[in-house]
Each structure stands twice: as C-alpha cells, then as structure tokens.
N, CA and C atoms as a LAMMPS dump frame, in Angstrom:
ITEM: TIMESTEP
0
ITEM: NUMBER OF ATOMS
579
ITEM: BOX BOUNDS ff ff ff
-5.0000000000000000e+02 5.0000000000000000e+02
-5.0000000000000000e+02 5.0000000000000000e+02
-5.0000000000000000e+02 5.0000000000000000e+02
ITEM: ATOMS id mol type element x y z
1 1 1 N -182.09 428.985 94.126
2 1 2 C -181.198 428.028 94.78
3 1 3 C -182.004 426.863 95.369
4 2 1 N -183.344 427.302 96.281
5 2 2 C -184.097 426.093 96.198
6 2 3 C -184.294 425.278 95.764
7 3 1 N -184.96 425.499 94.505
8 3 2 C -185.694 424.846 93.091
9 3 3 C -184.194 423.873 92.781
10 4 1 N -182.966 424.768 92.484
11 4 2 C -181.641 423.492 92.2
12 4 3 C -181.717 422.386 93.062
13 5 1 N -181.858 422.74 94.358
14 5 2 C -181.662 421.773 95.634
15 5 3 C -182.164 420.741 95.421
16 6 1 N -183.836 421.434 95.542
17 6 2 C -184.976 420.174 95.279
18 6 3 C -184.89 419.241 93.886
19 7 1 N -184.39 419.868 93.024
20 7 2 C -184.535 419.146 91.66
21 7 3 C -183.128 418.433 91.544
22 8 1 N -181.694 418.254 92.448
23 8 2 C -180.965 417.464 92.833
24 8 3 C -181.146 416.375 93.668
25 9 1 N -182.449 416.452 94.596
26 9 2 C -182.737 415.551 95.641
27 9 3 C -182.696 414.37 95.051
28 10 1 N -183.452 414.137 94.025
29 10 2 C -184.357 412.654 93.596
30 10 3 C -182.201 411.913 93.057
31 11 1 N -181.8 412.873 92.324
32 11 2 C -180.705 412.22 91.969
33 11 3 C -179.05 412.138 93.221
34 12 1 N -179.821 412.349 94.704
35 12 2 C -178.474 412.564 95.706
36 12 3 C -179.071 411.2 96.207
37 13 1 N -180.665 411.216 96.699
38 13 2 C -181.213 409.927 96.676
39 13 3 C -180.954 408.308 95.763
40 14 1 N -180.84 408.578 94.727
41 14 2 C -180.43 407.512 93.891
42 14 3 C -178.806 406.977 94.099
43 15 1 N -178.154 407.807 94.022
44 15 2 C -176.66 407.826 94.435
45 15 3 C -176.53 407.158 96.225
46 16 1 N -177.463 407.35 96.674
47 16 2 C -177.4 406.775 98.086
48 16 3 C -178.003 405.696 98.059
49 17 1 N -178.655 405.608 97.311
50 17 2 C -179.546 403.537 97.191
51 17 3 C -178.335 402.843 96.743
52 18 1 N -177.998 403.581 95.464
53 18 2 C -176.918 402.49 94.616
54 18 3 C -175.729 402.23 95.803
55 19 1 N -175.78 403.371 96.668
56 19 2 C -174.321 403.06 97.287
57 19 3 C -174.396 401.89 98.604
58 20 1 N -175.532 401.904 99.032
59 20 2 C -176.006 401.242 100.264
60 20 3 C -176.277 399.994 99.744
61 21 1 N -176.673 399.941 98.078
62 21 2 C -176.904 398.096 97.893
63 21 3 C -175.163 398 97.351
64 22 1 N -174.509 398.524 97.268
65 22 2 C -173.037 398.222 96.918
66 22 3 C -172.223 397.908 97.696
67 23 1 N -172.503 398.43 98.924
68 23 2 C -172.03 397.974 100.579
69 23 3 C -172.757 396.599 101.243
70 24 1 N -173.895 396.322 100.369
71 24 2 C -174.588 395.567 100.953
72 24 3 C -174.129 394.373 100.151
73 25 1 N -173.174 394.465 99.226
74 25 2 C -172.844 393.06 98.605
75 25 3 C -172.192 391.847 99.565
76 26 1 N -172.294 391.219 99.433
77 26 2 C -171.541 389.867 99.646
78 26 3 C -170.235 389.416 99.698
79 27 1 N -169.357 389.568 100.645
80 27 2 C -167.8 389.622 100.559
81 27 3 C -167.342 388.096 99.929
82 28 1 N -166.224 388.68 99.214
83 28 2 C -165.368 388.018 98.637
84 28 3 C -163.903 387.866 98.637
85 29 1 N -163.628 386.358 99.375
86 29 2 C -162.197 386.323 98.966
87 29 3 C -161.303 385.526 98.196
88 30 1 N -159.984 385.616 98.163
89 30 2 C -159.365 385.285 97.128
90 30 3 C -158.504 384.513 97.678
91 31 1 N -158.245 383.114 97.176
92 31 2 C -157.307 382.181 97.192
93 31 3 C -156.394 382.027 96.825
94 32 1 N -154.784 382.402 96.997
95 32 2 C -153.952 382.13 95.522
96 32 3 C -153.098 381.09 96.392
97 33 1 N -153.222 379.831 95.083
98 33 2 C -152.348 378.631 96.118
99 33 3 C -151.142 378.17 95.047
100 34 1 N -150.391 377.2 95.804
101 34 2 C -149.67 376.514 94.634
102 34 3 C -149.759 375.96 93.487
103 35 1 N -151.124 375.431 93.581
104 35 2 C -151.906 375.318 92.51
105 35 3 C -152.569 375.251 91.561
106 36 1 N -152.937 377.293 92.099
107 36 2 C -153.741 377.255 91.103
108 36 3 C -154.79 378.166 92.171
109 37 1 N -155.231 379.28 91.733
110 37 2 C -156.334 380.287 92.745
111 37 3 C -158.023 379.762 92.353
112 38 1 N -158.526 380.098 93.56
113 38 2 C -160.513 379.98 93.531
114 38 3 C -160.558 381.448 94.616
115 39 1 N -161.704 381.51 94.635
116 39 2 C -162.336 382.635 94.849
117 39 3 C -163.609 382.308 95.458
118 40 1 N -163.947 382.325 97.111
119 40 2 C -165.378 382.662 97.155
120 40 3 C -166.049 383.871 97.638
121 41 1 N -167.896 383.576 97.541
122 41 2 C -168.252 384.567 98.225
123 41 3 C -169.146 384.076 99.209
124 42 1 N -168.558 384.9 100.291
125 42 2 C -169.427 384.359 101.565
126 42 3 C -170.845 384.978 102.119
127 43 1 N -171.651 384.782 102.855
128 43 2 C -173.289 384.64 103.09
129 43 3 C -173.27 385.081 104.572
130 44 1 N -172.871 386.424 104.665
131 44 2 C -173.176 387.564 106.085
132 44 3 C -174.22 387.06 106.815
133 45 1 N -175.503 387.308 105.865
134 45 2 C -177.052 387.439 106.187
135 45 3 C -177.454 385.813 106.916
136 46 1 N -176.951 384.692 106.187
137 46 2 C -177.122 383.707 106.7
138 46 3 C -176.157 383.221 107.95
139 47 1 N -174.756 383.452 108.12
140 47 2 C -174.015 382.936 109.365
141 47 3 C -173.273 384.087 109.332
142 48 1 N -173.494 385.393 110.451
143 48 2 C -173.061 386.91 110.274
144 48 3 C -171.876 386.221 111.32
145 49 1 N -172.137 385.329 112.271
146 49 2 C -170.743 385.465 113.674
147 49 3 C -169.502 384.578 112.932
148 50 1 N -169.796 383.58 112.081
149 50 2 C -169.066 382.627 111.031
150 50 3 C -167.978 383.501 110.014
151 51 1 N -169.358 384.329 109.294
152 51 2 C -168.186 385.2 108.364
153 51 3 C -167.654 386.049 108.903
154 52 1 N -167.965 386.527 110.111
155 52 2 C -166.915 387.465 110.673
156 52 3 C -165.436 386.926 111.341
157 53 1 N -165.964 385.939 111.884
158 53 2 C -164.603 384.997 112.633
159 53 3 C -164.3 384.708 111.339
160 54 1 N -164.336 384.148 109.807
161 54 2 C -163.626 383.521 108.775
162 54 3 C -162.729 385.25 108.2
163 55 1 N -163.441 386.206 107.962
164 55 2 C -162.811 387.724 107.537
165 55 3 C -161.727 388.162 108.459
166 56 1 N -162.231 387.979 109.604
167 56 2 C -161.106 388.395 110.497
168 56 3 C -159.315 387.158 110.263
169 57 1 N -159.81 386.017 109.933
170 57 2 C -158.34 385.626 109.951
171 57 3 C -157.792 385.75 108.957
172 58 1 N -158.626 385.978 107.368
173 58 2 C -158.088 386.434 106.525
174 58 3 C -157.543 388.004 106.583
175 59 1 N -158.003 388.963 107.751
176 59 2 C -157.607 390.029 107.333
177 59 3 C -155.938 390.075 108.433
178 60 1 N -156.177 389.023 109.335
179 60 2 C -154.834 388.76 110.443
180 60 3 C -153.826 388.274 109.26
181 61 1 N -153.959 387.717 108.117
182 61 2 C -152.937 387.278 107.488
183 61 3 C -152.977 385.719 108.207
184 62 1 N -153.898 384.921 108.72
185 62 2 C -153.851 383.762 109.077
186 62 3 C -153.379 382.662 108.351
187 63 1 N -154.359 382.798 107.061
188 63 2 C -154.308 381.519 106.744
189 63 3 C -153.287 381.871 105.13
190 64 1 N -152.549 382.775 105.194
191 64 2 C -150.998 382.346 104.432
192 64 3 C -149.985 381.788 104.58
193 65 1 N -149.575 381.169 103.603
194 65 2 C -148.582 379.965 104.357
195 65 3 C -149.629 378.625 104.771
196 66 1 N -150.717 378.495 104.914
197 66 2 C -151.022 377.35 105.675
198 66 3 C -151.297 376.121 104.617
199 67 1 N -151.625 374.997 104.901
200 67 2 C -151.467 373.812 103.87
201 67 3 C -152.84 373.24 104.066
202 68 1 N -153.369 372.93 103.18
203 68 2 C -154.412 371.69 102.871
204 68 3 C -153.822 370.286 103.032
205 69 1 N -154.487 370.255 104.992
206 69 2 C -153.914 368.652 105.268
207 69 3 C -154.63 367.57 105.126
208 70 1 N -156.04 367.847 104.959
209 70 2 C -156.766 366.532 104.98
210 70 3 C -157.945 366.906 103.4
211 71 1 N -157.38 365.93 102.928
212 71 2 C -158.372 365.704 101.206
213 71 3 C -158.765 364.428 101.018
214 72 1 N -160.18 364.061 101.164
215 72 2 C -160.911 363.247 100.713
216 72 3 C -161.883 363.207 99.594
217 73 1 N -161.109 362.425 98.387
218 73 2 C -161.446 362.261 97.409
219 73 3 C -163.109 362.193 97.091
220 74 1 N -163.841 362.929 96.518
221 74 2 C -165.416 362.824 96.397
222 74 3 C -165.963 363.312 97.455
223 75 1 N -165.121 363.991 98.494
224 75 2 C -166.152 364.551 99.712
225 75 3 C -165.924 365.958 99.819
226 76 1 N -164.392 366.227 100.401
227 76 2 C -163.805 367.66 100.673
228 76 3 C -162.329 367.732 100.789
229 77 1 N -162.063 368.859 101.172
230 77 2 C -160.67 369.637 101.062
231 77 3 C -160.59 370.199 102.413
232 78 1 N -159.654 370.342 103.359
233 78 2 C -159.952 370.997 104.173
234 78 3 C -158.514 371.342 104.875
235 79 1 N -157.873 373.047 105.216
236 79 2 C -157.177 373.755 105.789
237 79 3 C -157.545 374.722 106.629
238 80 1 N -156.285 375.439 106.641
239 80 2 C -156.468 376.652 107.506
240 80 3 C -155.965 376.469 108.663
241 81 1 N -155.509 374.982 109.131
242 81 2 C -155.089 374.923 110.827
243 81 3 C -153.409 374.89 110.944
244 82 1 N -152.763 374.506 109.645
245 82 2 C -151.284 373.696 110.036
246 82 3 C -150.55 374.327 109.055
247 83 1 N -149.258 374.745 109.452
248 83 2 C -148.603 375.785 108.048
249 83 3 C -147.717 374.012 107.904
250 84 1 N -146.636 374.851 106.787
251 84 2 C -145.923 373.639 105.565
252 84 3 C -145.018 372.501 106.804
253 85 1 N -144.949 373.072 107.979
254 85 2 C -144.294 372.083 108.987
255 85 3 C -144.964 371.829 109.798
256 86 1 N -146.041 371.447 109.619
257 86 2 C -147.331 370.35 110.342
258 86 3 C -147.621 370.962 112.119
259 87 1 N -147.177 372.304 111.883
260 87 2 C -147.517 372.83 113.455
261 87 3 C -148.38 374.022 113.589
262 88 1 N -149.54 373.679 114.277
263 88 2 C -150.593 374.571 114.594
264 88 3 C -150.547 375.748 115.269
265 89 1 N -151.227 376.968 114.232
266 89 2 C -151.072 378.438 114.648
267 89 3 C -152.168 378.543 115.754
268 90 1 N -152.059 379.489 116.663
269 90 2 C -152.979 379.724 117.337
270 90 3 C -154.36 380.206 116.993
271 91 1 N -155.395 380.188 117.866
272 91 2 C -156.686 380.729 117.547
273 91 3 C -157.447 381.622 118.498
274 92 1 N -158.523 382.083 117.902
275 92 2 C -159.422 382.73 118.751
276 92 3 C -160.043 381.868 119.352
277 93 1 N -161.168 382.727 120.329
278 93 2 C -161.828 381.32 120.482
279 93 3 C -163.203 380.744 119.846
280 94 1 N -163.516 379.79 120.186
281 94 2 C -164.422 379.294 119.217
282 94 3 C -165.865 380.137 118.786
283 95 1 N -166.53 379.656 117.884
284 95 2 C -167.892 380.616 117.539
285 95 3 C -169.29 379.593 117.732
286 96 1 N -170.018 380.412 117.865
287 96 2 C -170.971 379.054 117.48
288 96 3 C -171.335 378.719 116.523
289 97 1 N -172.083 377.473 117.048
290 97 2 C -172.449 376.917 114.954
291 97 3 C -174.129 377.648 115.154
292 98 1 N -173.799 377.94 113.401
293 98 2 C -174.718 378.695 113.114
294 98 3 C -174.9 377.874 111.765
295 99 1 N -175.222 376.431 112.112
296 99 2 C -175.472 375.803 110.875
297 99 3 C -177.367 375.573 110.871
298 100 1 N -178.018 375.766 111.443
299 100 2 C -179.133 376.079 111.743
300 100 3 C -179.876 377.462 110.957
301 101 1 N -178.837 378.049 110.9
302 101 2 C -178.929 379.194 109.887
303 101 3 C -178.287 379.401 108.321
304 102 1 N -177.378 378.52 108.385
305 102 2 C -176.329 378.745 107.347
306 102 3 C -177.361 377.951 105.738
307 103 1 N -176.76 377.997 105.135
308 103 2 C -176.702 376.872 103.814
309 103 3 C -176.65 375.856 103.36
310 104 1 N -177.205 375.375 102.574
311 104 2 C -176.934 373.29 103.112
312 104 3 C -175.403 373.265 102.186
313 105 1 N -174.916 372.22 102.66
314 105 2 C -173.473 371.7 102.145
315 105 3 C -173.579 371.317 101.355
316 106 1 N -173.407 372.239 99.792
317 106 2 C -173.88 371.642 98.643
318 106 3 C -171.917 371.916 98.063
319 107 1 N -172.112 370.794 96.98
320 107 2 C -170.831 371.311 96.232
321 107 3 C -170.219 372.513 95.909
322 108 1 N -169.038 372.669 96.358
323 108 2 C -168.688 374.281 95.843
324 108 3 C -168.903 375.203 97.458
325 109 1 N -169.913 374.386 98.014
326 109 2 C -169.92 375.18 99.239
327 109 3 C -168.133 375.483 100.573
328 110 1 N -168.167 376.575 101.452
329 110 2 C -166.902 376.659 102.12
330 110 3 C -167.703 376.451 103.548
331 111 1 N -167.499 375.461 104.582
332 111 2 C -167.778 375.534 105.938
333 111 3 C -166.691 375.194 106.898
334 112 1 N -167.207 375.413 107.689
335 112 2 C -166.18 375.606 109.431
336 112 3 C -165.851 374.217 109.815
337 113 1 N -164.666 373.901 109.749
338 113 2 C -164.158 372.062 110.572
339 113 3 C -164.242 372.686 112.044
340 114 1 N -164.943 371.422 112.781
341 114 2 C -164.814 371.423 114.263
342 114 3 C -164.679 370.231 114.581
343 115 1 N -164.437 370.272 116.023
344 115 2 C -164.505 368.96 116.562
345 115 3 C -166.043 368.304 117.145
346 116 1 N -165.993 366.76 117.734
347 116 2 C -167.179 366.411 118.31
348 116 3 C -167.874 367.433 119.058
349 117 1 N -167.412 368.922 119.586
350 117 2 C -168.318 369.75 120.078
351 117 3 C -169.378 370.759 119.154
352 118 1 N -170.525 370.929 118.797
353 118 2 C -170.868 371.384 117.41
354 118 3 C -170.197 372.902 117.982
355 119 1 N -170.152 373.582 118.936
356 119 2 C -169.625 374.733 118.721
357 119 3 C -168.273 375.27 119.337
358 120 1 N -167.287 374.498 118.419
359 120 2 C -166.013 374.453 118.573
360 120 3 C -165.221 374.891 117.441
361 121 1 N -165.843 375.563 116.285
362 121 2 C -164.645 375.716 115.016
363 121 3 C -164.139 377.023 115.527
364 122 1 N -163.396 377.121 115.057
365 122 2 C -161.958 378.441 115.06
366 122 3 C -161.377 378.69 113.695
367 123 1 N -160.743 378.044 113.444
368 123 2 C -159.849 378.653 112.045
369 123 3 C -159.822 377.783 111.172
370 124 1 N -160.246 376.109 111.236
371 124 2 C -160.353 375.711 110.139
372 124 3 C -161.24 375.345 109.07
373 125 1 N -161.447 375.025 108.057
374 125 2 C -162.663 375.336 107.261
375 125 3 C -162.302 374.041 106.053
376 126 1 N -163.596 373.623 105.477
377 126 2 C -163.63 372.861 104.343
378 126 3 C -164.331 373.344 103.346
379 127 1 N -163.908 372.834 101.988
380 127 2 C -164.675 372.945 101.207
381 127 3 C -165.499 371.652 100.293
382 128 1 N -166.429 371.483 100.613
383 128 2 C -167.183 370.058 99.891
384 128 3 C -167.013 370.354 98.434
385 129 1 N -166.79 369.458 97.871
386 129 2 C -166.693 368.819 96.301
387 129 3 C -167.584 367.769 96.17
388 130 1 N -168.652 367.671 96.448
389 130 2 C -170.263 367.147 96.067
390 130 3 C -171.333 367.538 97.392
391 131 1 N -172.677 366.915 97.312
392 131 2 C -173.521 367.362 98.193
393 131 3 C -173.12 366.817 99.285
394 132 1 N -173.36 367.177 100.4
395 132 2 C -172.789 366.273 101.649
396 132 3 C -173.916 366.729 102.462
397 133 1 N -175.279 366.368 102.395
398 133 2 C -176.3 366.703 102.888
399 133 3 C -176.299 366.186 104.441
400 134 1 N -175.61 364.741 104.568
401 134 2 C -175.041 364.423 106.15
402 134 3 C -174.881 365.204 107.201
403 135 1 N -174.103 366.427 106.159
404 135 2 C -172.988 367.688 107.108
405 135 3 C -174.421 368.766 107.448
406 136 1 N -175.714 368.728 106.887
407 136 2 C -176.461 370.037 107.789
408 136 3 C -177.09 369.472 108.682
409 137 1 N -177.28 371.011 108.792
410 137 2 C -178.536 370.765 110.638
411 137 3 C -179.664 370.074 110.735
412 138 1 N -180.093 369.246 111.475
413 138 2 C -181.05 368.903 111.911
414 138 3 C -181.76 368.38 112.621
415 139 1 N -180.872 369.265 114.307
416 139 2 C -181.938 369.451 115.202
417 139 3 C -180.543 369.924 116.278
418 140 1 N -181.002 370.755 117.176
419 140 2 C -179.504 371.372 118.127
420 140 3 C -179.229 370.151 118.99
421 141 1 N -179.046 368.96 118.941
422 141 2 C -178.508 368.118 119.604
423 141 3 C -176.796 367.679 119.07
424 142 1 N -176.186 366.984 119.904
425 142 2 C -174.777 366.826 119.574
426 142 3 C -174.617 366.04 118.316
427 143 1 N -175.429 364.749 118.165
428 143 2 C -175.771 364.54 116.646
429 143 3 C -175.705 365.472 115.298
430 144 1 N -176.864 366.482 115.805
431 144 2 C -177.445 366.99 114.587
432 144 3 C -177.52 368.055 114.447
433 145 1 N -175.971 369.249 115.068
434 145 2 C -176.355 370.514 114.619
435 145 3 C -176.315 370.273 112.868
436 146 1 N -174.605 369.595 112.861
437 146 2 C -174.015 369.706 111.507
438 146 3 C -172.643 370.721 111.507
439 147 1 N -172.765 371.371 109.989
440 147 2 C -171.679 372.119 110.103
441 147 3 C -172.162 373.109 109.412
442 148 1 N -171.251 374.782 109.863
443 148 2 C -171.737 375.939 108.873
444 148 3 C -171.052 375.917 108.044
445 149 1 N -171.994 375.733 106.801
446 149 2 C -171.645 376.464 105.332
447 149 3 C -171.751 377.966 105.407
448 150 1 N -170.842 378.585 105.052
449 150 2 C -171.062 380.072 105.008
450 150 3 C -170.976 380.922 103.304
451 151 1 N -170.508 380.157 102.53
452 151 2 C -170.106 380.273 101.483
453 151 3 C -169.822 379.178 100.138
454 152 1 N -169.59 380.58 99.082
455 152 2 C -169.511 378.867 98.228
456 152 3 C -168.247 379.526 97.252
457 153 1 N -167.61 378.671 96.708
458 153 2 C -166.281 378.834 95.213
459 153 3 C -167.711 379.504 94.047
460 154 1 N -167.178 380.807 93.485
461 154 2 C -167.759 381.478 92.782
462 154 3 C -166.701 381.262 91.182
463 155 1 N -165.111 380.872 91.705
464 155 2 C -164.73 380.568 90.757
465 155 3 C -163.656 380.261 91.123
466 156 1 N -162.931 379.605 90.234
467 156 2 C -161.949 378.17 90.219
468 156 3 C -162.27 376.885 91.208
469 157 1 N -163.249 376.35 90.928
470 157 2 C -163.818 375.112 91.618
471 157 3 C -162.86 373.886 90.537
472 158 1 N -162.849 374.006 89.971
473 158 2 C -161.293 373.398 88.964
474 158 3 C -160.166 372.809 89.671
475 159 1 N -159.951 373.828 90.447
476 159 2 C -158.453 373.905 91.154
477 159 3 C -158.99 373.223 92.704
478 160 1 N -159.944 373.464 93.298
479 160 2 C -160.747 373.224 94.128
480 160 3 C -160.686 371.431 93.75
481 161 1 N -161.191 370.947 92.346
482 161 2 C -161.656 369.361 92.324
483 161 3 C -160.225 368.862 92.182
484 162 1 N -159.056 369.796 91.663
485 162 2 C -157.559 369.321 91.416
486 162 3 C -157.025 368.467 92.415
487 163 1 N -157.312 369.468 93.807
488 163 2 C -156.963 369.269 94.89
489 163 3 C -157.239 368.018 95.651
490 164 1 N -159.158 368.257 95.725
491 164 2 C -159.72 367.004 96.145
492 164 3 C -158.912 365.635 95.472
493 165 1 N -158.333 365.677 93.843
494 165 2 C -158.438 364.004 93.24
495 165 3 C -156.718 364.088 93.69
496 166 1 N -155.172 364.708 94.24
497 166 2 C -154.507 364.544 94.473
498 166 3 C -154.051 363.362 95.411
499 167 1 N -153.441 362.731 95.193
500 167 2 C -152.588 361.479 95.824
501 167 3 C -152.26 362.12 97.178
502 168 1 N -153.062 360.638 98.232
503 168 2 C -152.926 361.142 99.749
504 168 3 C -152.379 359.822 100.348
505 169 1 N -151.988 360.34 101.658
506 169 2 C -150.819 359.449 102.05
507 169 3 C -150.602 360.211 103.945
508 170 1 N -150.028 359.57 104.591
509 170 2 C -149.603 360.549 105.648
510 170 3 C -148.142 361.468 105.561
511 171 1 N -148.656 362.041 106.763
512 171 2 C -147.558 363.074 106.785
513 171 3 C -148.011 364.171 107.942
514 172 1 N -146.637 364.291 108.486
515 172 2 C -146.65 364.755 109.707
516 172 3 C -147.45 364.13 110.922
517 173 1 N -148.732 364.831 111.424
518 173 2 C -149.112 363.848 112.442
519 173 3 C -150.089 363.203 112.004
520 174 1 N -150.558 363.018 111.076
521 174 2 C -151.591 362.59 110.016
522 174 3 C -151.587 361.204 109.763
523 175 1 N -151.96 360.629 110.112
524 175 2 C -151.961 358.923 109.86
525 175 3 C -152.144 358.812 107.766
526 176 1 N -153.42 359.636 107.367
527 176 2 C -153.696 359.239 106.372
528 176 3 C -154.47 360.665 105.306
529 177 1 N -154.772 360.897 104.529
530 177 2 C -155.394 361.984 103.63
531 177 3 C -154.908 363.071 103.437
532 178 1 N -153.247 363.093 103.793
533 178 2 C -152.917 364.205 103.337
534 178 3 C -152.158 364.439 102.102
535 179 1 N -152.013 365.499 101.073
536 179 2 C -151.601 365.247 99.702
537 179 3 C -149.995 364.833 99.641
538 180 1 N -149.674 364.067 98.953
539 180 2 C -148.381 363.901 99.023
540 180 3 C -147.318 364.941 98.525
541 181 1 N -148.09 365.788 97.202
542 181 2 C -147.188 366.815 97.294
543 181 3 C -147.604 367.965 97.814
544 182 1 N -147.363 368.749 99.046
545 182 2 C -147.848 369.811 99.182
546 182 3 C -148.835 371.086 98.926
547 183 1 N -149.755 371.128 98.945
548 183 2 C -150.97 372.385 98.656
549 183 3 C -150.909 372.935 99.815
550 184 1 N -150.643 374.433 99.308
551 184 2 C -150.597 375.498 100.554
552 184 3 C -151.24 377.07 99.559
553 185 1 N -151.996 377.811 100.519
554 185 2 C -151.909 378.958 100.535
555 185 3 C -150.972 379.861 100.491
556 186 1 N -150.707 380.747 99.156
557 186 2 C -149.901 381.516 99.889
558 186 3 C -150.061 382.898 99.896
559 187 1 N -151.732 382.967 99.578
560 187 2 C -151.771 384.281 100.109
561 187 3 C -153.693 383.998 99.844
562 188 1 N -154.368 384.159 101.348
563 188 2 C -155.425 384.794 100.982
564 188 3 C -156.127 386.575 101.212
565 189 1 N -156.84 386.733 100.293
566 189 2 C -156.989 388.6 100.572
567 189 3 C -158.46 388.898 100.099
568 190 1 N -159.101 389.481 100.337
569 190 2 C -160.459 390.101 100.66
570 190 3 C -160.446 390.959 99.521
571 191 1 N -161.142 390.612 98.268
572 191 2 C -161.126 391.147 97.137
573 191 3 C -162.73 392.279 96.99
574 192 1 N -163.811 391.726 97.977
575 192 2 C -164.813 392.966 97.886
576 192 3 C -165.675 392.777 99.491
577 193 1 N -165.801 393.635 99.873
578 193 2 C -167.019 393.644 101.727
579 193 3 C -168.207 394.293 101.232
C-alpha cells in the first residue's frame, strides 16, 4: 500500500500544479451589447484593487442595462456610469489609481474614467481604440498619475472600433459625444477567474 501511495505522489503533485496555474489564470469578461459582444481579460497581478472593484460590479449585475455615453472617434469609448435614461447608478467608493502599476494605454486596452482627482474612479471605465500614451503614469502628482489600464479586448475589438466611428451628438446631460443611436450593455458576465 505504501509503494502505491508513493508511486501516486509524483502524479497527485502534477494534478496540483496544473490546478494552481489554472486558478492562476487571468479573468475574463464578457460583453454582450446591442451591437455586437467583445470580451476582455483583465491583469490581477498588475492593478489587484482595480480588478477587484471592476469584478465586483460585474458580479453586482452593475453594468447591465448601462449605455456607452461618451465616444470619441480615434481615442475611446467609455461607460458603465448612466443606464438608457441618462441617470446615474450608485457607487462604491472610490479606489486608488494604480496606474503606476498598471499597463500603458495601448489600443484594445480597458481603464478606469475618473475625475480631476487621480484617485477617484468607481464604476466607470474606457476603452482606448489607439495608443493614448498621454493617459499613463508619470510621476504621483495631480498632473501625472494618469489612468489604470487593467486590461485589454482579447476579442471583438471590431465591435469595440464600431462603436468608437458611430455618429455623436448630445443627449441627455451631455452637451456633445454621445452616440446618436443608443449602445448599451445588456448583459456583462465573468466567463473565467
């Protein structure tokens, strides 16, 4: 019975590596919009307090229903704050920026909208559609944290550039950049942790 034990070890061991780098993957979620669905995967290791505040509102059911209000053509896309009648859901409270740590804002990348305070985002988020090297860190002053990238579109960046080239206009309290016909979420969900 020994000898079985021991000569199972090497293969209970292997089964426990594979399982610990399988847990150790990179979460992924899923977009499905009016549109047309993308998919990213987000970067724990680089902004762990970011992707946790972004997982948690996807797992609250936050950001369904909500609309892509501000799209600037050649820069970004950006929701998550205002459902289809231009009125803001509540939030947690803010996180810090962890753009000092995060990823540079390369195309395809997903980061945190805040205001003039660098550590003020909550629930809304952009996604750049070219480099926007402007948007990283460089240096903890009010200038130059930047913004966290936490992630990037692994797939349907398509639907992602659809969005960005859509006809903008105001609407609701929006003076200007928002799509004229509606883009909304209507369901995001956590496809792997």
């Amino acid at each position: 019975m020994k000898n079985l034990i021991m000569a199972l070890l090497p293969f209970v061991a292997a089964f426990a590596i594979a399982g610990n780098l399988q847990a150790a993957g990179k979460p992924k979620v899923h977009f499905k919009t009016n549109v047309g669905d993308f998919t990213i995967e987000l970067e724990p290791e680089k902004a762990p307090q970011t992707v946790a505040n972004f997982l948690q509102y996807v797992r609250d059911g936050h950001y369904d229903g909500m609309i892509f209000h501000r799209v600037i053509k050649a820069f970004m896309v950006q929701g998550g704050g205002f459902d289809k009648s231009y009125n803001k859901k509540p939030t947690r409270e803010p996180i810090p920026n962890e753009a000092d740590k995060g990823i540079p804002n390369e195309r395809g990348t997903i980061a945190m909208a805040r205001t003039g305070d660098p550590h003020s985002a909550t629930n809304q988020f952009f996604i750049n559609v070219k480099f926007n090297g402007f948007l990283n860190y460089r240096s903890k002053t009010q200038q130059g944290w930047g913004y966290t990238a936490f992630g990037r579109v692994i797939d349907g960046m398509n639907i992602v550039g659809r969005i960005s080239r859509m006809e903008t206009g105001p609407a609701g309290p929006f003076p200007t950049d928002v799509p004229t016909k509606q883009v909304f979420i209507e369901k995001a969900k956590i496809i792997s942790e």
